[in-house]
C-alpha positions as CSV (number, residue, x, y, z in Angstrom):
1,X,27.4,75.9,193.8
2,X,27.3,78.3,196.9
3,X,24.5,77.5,199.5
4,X,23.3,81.1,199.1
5,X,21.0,80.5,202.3
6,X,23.8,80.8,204.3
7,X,24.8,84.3,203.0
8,X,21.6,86.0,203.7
9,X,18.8,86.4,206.2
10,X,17.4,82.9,206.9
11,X,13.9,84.3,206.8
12,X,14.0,85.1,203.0
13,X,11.0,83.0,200.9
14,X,12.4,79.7,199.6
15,X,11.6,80.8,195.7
16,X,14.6,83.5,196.4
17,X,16.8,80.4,196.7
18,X,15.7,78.2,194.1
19,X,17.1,80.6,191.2
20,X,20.5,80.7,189.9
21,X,21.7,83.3,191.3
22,X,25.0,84.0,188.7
23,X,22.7,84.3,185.7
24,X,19.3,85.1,186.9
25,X,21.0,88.1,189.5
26,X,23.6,88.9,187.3
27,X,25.9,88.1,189.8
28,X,28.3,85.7,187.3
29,X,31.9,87.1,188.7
30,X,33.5,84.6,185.4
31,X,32.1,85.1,181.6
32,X,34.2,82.2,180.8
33,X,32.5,79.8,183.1
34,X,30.7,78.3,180.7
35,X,33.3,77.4,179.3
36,X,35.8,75.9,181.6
37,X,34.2,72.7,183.2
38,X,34.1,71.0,179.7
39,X,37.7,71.5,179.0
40,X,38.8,69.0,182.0
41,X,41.0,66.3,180.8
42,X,40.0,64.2,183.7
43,X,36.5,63.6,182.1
44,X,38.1,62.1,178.9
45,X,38.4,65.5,177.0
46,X,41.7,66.2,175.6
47,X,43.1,69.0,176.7
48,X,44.9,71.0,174.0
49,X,47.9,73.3,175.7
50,X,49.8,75.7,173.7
51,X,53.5,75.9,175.0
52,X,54.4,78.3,177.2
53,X,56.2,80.1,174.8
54,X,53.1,80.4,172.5
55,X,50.6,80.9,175.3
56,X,52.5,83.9,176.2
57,X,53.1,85.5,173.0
58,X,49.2,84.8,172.3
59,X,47.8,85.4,176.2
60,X,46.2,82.1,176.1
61,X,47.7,78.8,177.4
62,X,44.9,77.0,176.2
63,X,44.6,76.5,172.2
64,X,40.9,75.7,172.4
65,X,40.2,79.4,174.0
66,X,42.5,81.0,171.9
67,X,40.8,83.2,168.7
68,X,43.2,85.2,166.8
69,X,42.0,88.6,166.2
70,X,41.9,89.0,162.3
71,X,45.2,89.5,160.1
72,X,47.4,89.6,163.8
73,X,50.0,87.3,164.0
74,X,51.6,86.6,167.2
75,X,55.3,88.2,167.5
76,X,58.1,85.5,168.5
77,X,59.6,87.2,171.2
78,X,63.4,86.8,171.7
79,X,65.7,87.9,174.2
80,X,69.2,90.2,173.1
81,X,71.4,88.8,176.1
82,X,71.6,86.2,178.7
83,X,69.7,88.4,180.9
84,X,66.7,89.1,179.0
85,X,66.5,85.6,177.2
86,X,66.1,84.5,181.3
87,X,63.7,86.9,182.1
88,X,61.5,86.0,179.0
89,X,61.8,82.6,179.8
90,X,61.0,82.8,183.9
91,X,58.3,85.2,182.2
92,X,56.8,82.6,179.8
93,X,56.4,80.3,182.7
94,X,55.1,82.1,185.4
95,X,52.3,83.4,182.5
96,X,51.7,79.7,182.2
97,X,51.5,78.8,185.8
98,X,49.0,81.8,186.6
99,X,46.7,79.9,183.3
100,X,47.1,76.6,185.1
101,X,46.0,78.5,188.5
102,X,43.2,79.7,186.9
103,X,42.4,76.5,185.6
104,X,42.7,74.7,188.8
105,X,40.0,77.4,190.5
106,X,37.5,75.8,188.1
107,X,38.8,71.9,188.4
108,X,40.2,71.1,191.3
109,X,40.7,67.5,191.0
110,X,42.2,67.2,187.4
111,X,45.2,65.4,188.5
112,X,47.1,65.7,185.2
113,X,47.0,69.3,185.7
114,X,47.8,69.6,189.2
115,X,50.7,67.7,188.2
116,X,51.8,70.2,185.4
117,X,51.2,73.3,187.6
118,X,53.8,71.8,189.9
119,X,56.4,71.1,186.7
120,X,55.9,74.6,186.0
121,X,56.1,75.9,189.9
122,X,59.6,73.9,189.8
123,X,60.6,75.6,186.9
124,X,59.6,78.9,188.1
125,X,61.0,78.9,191.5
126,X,64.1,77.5,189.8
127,X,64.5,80.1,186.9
128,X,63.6,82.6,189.4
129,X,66.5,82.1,191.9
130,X,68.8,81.7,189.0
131,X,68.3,85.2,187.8
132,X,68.6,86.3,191.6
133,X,71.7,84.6,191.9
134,X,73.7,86.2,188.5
135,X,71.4,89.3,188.4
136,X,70.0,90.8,191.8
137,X,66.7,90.6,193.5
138,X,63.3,90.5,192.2
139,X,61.6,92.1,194.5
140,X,62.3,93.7,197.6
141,X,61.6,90.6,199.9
142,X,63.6,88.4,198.0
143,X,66.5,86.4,199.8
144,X,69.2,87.8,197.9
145,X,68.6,91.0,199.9
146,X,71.1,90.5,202.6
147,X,71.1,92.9,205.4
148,X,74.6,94.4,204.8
149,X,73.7,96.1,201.8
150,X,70.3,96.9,200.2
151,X,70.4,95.5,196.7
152,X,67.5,96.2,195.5
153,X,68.7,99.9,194.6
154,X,71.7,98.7,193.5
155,X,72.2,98.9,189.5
156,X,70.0,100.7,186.8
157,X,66.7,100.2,186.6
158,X,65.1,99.1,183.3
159,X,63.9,102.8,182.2
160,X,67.8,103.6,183.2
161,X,68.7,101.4,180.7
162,X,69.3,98.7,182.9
163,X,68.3,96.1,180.7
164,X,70.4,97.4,177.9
């Protein structure tokens, strides 16, 4: 919890600090919040992870969050060619490393998940220079822009059929 005295004038009454100021100001930034702190596998609650390839087809890592919405069942996405089958999979991680992020915000010193959002960052940074390498850059700051040529123009763009 924020020591709010320290964002406002000093000289405010003490009963303006003694309320919670994410509920009782409507100030709460999170609607989840209540949520999060009792899904911490640290405190002896099992955490329940959907693979990365589920999380992302459903938008939730996390299996206990996750409510279908009616009859909707989650599409198995697949890739056509080497190239899109890598960028689903560097995809499906980096979706799965931002939930972890999140998830860290909230509980900082849950070590098992520290430890997973750096198996993931690996696997990331990994997958991600490996579609540099055989496909081209990223973005424009990525290292496979060498300063001979500008590579980032080069080839067709995915609404040019580049992914075709």
């Amino acid at each position: 919890m924020y020591n709010y005295r320290d964002l406002f004038d000093r000289n405010l009454p003490d009963e303006f600090f003694n309320m919670n100021m994410d509920m009782d100001m409507g100030m709460n930034m999170n609607p989840n919040m209540n949520m999060i702190p009792n899904m911490s596998s640290s405190k002896g609650n099992s955490m329940s992870l959907f693979t990365p390839s589920e999380g992302y087809n459903r938008g939730n890592l996390f299996s206990n969050l996750y409510t279908g919405y009616k009859n909707y069942k989650p599409e198995n996405l697949e890739g056509k060619d080497n190239k899109s089958r890598l960028w689903l999979e560097m995809n499906r991680t980096l979706f799965a490393l931002h939930e972890l992020n999140l998830y860290l915000d909230v509980n900082q010193n849950d070590k098992s998940m520290i430890q997973l959002f750096s198996d993931y960052r690996r696997k990331a940074n990994e997958l991600m220079d490996q579609y540099e390498r055989e496909y081209g850059p990223l973005t424009t700051l990525s290292e496979t822009n060498n300063n001979t040529t500008f590579n980032w123009v080069e080839g067709s763009f995915p609404w040019e059929g580049g992914n075709n």
